[in-house]
C-alpha positions in Angstrom: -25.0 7.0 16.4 -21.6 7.7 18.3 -17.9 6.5 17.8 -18.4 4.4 20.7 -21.1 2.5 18.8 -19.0 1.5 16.0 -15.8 1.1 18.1 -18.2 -1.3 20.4 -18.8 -3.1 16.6 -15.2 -3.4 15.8 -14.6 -5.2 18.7 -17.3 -7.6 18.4 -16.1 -8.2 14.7 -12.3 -8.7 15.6 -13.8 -11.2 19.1 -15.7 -12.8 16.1 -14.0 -12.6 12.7 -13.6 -16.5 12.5 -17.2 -17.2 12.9 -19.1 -15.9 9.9 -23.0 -16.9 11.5 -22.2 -14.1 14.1 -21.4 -11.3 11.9 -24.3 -11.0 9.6 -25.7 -6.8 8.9 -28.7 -8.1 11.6 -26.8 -9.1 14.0 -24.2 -6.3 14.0 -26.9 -3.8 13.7 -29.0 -5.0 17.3 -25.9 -4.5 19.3 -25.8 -0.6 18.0 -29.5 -0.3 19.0 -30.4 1.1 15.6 -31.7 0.0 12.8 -29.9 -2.0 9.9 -30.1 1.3 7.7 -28.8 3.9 9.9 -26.1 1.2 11.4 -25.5 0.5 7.7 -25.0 4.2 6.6 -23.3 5.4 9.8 -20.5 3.0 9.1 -19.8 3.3 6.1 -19.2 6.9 6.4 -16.9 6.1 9.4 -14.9 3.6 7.6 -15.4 4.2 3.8 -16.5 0.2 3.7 -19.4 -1.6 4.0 -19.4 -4.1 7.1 -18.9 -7.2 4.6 -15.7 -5.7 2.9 -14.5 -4.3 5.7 -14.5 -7.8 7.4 -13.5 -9.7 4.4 -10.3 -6.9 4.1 -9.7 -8.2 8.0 -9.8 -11.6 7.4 -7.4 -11.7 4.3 -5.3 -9.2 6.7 -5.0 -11.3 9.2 -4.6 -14.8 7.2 -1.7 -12.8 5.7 0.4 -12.7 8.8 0.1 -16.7 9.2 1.2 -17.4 5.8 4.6 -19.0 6.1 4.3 -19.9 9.2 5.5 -23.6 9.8 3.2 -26.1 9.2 0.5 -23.7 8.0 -1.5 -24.4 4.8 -3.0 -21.9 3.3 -6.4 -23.9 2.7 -6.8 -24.3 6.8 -6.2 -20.6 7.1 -8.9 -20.0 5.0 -11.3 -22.0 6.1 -11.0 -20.6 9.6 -11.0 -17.1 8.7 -14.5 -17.8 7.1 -14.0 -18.4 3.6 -15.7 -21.7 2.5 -13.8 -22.9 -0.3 -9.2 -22.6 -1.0 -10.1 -21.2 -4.8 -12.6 -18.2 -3.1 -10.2 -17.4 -0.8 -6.7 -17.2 -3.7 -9.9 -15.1 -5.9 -10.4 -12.6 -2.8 -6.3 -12.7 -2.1 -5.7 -11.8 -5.9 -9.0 -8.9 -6.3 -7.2 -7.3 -3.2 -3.5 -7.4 -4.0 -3.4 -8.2 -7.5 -1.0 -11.3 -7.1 -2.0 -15.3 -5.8 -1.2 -16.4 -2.3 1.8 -18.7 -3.4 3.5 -15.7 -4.8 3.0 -13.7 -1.9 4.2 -16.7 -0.1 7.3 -17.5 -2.2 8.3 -13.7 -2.0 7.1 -12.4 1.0 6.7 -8.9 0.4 4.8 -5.9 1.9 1.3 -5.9 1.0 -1.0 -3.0 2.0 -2.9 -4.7 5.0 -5.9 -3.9 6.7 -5.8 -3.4 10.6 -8.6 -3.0 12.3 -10.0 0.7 12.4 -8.5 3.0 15.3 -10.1 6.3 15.9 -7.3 7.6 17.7 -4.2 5.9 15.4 -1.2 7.2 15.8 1.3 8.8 13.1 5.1 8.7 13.4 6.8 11.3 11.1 9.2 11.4 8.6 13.0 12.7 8.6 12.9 15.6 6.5 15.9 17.3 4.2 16.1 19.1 1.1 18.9 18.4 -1.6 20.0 18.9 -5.0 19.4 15.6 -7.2 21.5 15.1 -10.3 20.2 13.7 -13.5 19.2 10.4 -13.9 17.8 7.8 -16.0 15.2 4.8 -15.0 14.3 1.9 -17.0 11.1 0.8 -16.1 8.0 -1.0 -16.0 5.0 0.7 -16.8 1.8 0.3 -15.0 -0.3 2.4 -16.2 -3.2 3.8 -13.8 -2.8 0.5 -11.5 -3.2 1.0 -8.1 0.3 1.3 -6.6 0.5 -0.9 -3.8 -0.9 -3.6 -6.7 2.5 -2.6 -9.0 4.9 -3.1 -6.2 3.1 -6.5 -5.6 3.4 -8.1 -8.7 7.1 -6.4 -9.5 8.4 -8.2 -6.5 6.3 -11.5 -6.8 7.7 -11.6 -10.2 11.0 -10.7 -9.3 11.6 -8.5 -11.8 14.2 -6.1 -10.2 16.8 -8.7 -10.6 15.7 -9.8 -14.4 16.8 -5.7 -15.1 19.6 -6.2 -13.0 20.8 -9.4 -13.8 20.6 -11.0 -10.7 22.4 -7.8 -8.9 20.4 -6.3 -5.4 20.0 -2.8 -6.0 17.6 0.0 -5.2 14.6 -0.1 -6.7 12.2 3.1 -7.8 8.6 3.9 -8.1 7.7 7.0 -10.1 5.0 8.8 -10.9 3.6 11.7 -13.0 0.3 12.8 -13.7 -0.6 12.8 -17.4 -2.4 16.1 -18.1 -4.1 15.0 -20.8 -6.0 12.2 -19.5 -6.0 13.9 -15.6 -4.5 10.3 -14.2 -1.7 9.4 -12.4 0.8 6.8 -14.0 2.8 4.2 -12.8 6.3 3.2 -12.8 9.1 0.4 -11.3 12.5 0.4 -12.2 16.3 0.5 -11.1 18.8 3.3 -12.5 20.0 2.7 -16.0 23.1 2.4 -15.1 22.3 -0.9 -13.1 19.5 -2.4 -15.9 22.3 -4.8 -17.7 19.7 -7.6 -17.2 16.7 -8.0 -19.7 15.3 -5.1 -20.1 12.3 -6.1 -22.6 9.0 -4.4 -22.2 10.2 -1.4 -20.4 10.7 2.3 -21.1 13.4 4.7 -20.4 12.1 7.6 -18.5 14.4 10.7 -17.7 14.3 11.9 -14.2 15.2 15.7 -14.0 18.0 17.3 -11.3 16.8 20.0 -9.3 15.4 20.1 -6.1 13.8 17.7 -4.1 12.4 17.5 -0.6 13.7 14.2 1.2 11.0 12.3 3.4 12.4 9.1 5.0 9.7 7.3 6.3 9.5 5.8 10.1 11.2 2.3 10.4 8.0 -0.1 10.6 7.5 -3.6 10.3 6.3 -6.0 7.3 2.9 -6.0 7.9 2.3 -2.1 8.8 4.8 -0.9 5.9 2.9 0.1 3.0 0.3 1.7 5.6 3.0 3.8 6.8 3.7 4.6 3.6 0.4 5.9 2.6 0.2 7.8 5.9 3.7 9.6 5.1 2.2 10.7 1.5 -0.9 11.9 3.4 1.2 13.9 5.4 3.5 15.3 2.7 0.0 16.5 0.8 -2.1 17.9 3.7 1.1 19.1 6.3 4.1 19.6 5.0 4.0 21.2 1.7 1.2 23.8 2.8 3.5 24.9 5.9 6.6 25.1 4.4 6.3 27.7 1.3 6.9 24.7 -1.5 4.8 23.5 -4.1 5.9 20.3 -6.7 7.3 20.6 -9.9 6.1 18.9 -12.7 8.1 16.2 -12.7 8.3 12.4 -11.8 7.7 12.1 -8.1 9.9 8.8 -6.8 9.9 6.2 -4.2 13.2 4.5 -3.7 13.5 1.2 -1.7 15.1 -2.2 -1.4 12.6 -5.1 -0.8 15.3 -7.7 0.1 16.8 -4.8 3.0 13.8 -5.7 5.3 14.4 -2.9 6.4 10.8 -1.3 5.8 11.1 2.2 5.9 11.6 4.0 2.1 12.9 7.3 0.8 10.2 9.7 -0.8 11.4 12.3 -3.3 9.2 15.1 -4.1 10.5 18.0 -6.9 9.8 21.1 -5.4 10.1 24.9 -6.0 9.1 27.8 -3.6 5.5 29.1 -3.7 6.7 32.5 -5.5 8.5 30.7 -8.2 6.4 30.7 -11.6 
């Protein structure tokens, strides 16, 4: 089986994704030619998704981009997208971004969305510098091992940058730090201490080390394609830039640094770094 087999499915899906008796594993699988196992097996190795995730992924995707509209209700959206019942469609909204609809609604964040698959998608790169940071503090949430687009979710749903803040916009910071002892990453959400004069219960104070850091500003995007751009810039910081460039990270917090009321959608990445024949 060929690209252009599955790339001839995901356009039957996307020309169908509101009729659910047209996108059963039989059906999709006759228009391949194959049978339901290898269609089954060939795209999930294409897409990392079975055909019913990867459809249900699609349809909360696209019922995302509707909510707010005027005169939308949530309940209709649903319904057309294929989901039978309001309460199934808030319990597949809240598995995949960890917070309900009506928050999402009432802050209208960046979730991580799911376009449809393009074998031939396209990458915008970074602005890239290198500088000395100073010493600061952060006082943060903790999130453990949770998926990070899930954190940022339920941080800004709960409007939680302004309880540290006492009602003050200011940049907010992700950071993270693999725990060597358990071999997972961990997660963190927070403003410099020096703006946390807000309530500051249930959070730690975690000490982010000067030195130097390579600067990635992420291309300018919009809502809905923002955290994807995201993950695509860390992608490229991993696999590109740091093996071609003659740095490796340091052992310290690795930070994200945005504003979610900027609408501006593009963040700052910060990655410690030393030069590969530094011990």
């Amino acid at each position: 089986m060929s690209s252009a087999h599955i790339q001839r499915i995901l356009e039957y899906i996307e020309e169908h994704l509101t009729d659910d008796s047209l996108l059963d594993n039989t059906t999709l699988a006759s228009i391949t030619g194959y049978s339901k196992y290898h269609f089954l097996r060939f795209f999930r190795d294409t897409t990392k998704l079975t055909p019913a995730d990867y459809i249900r992924k699609r349809r909360i995707t696209e019922i995302v981009k509707h909510i707010g509209d005027d005169n939308t209700f949530i309940a209709n959206l649903a319904f057309k997208y294929g989901f039978n019942s309001k309460e199934n469609f808030t319990r597949a909204f809240k598995n995949e971004h960890k917070i309900l609809p009506s928050e999402f609604k009432t802050a209208n964040c960046s979730l991580r969305l799911f376009e449809p698959f393009d074998f031939n998608a396209e990458f915008e790169l970074p602005s890239v510098s290198i500088c000395y940071l100073e010493y600061f503090d952060l006082v943060a949430y903790s999130f453990g091992t949770e998926f990070a687009p899930n954190c940022w979710n339920k941080y800004n749903a709960e409007r939680r940058s302004l309880k540290l803040s006492d009602g003050k916009i200011v940049e907010d910071y992700g950071a993270m730090r693999r725990n060597s002892e358990k071999n997972q990453l961990e997660y963190y959400i927070g403003i410099n201490a020096r703006n946390a004069v807000g309530n500051t219960d249930n959070t730690v104070m975690l000490n982010i080390n000067g030195g130097l850091y390579a600067v990635f500003e992420t291309a300018p995007s919009s809502q809905h394609r923002f955290v994807d751009t995201i993950r695509k810039t860390w992608d490229w910081i991993g696999n590109c830039w740091l093996p071609q460039n003659g740095y490796k990270r340091r052992n310290d917090f690795e930070l994200e640094r945005y504003t979610e009321s900027s609408r501006t959608y593009s963040e700052t990445i910060l990655i410690p770094i030393k030069k590969e024949e530094q011990k």
